[in-house]
LOTOR-6729 format. One record per residue (C-alpha): residue number from 1; residue in three letters; x, y, z. Coordinates in steps of 0.5 Angstrom, whole numbers. Last residue first. Layout:
LOTOR-6729
SITE   resi   resn       X       Y       Z
SITE    NUM    ALA       X       Y       Z
...
This chain:
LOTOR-6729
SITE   resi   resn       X       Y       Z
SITE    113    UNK       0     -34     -28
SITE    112    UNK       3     -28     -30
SITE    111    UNK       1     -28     -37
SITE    110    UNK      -6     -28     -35
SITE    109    UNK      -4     -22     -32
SITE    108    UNK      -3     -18     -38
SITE    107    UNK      -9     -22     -40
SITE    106    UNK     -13     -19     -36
SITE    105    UNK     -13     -12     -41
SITE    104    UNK     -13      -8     -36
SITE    103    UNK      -9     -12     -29
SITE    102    UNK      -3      -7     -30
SITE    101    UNK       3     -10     -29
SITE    100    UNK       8     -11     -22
SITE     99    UNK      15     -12     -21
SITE     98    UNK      20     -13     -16
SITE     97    UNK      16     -18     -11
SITE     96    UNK       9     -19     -14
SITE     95    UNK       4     -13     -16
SITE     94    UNK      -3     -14     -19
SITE     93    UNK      -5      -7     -21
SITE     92    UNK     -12      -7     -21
SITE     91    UNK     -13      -1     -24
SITE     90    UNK     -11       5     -25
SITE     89    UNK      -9      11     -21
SITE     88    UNK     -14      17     -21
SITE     87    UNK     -18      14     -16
SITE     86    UNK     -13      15     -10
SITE     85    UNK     -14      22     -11
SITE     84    UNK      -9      25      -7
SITE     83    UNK      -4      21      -7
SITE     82    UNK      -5      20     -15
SITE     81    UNK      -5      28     -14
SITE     80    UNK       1      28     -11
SITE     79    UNK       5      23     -17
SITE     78    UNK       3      27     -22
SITE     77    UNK       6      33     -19
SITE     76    UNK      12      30     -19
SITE     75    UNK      10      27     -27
SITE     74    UNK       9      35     -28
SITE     73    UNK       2      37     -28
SITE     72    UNK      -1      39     -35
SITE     71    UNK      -4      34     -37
SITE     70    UNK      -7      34     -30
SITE     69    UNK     -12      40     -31
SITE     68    UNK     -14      39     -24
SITE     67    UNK     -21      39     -27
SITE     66    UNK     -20      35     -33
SITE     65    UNK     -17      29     -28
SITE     64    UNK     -22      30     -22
SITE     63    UNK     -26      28     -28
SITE     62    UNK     -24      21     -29
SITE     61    UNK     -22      20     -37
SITE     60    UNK     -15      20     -36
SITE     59    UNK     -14      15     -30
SITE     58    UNK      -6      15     -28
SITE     57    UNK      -2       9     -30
SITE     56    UNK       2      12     -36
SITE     55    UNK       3      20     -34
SITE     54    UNK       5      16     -27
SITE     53    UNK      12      14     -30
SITE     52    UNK      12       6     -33
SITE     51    UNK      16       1     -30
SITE     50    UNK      10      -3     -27
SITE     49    UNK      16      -4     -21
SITE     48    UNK      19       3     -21
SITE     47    UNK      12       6     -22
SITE     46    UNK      10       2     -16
SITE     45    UNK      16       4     -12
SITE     44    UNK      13      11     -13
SITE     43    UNK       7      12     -12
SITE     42    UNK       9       8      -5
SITE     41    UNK      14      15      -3
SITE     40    UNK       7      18      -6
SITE     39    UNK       4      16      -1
SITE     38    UNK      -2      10      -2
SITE     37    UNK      -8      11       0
SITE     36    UNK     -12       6       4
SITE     35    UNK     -20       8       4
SITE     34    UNK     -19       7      -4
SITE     33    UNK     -13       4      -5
SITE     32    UNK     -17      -3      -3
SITE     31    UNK     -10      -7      -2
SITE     30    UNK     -11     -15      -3
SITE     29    UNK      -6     -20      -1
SITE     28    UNK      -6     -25      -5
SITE     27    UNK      -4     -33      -5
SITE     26    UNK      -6     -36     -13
SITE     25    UNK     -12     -41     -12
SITE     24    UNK     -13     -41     -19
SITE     23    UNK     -20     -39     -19
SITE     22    UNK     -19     -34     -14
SITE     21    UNK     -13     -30     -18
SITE     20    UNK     -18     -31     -24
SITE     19    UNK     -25     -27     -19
SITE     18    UNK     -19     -22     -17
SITE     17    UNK     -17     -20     -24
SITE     16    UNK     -24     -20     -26
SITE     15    UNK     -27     -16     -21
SITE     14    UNK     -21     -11     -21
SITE     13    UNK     -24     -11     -29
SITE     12    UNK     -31     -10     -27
SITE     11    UNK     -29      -4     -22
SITE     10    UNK     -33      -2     -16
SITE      9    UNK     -28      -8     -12
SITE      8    UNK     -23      -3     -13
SITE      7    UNK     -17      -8     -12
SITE      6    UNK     -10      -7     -11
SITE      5    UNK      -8     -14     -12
SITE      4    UNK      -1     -16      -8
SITE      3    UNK       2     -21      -9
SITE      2    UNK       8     -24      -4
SITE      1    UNK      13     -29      -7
């Protein structure tokens, strides 16, 4: 199975999920989505692996969220934005072959492994 961490290596809590996936010598590959954008075609295979739409794994409280006036913007337009703005999406995401998890709380990985 391939894994895959997209990582925000700014983030404490993608810091943690890359430090326990380390520890327990589990194999990934890690997408820094911050210089390499994922398309809105990626967007949404991920929703469909974390089986949540984009409303439920955008980052809220970033104020390029306020700004855009995104609770208004429909999941469609949500997606794009994500694109657009790759900080708007959550993280880390840990995903595996046909599903992923959001990797906040840790233990939601931990689960996992």
């Amino acid at each position: 199975m391939k894994i895959k961490l997209l990582h925000n290596p700014r983030c404490s809590k993608s810091r943690e999920a890359f430090k326990y996936l380390n520890d327990k010598k589990i194999s990934f590959e890690v997408i820094n989505y911050l210089k390499d954008n994922l398309t809105v075609d990626d967007l949404k295979s991920l929703s469909k692996k974390l089986n949540l739409m984009p409303s439920q794994f955008i980052r809220t409280k970033e104020s390029i969220y306020k700004e855009m006036d995104l609770k208004s913007k429909s999941e469609e337009q949500l997606y794009v934005a994500m694109s657009e703005h790759p900080k708007l999406i959550e993280r880390p995401i840990l995903v595996m072959s046909n599903s992923a998890v959001v990797g906040r709380p840790l233990e939601n990985i931990k689960k996992i492994f």
